[in-house]
N, C-alpha and C positions, 0 to 999 in steps of 0.2 A: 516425516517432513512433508510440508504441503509442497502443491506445484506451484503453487503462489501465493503470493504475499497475500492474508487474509484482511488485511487496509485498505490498500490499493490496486491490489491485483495483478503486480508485476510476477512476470515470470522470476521464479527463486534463480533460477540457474544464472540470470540478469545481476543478480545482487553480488557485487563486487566483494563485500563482506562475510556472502553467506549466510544472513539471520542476521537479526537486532539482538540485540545484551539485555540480560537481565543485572538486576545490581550487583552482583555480584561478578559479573562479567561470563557468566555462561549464556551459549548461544542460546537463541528462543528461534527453532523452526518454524513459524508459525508466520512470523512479520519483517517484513525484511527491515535490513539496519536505516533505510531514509525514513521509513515509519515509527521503528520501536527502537531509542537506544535506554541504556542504565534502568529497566524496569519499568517504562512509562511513552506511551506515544507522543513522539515528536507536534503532531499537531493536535492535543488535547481535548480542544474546546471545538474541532471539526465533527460536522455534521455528514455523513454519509456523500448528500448533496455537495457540498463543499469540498469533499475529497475527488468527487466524478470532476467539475470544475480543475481545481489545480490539479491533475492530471492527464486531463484535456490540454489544459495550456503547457503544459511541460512535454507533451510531448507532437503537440502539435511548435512549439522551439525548435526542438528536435531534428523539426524537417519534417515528422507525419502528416499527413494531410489531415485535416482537421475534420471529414468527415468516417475517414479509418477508429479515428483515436475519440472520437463519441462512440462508436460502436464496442472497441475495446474497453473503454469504461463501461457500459450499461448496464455491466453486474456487479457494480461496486457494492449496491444496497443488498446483494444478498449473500456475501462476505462474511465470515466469524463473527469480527470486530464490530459490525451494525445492526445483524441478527440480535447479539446480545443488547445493543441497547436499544431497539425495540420491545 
């Protein structure tokens, strides 16, 4: 099991679900359940870029200060999930 979600980069222990579902409904350690559910990432057509973004804004909602939560994104692009589709 990662320490974080290989999408977004949430800390796992964070994920209320434990892991995303594969279709079959076995966990997937790898992506947490707001990223990956039934075998397929929830925001599909996101771009690396696009994932740093709405997770900036989610968790600058939050209450985090918006200059913490740009910092905590800045390793979204070298993540599983973006490595692979560079």
């Amino acid at each position: 099991m990662n320490k974080f979600c290989q999408s977004c980069g949430m800390p796992m222990k964070q994920d209320p679900k434990a892991g995303g579902t594969e279709k079959d409904g076995t966990k997937n350690l790898n992506y947490c359940n707001y990223c990956y559910e039934n075998g397929a990432f929830t925001q599909p057509n996101f771009t690396a870029k696009q994932m740093q973004d709405f997770c900036l804004d989610k968790m600058n909602e939050g209450g985090m200060p918006r200059f913490f939560a740009w910092v905590l994104t800045r390793g979204i692009p070298r993540l599983e999930r973006w490595r692979e589709a560079s």
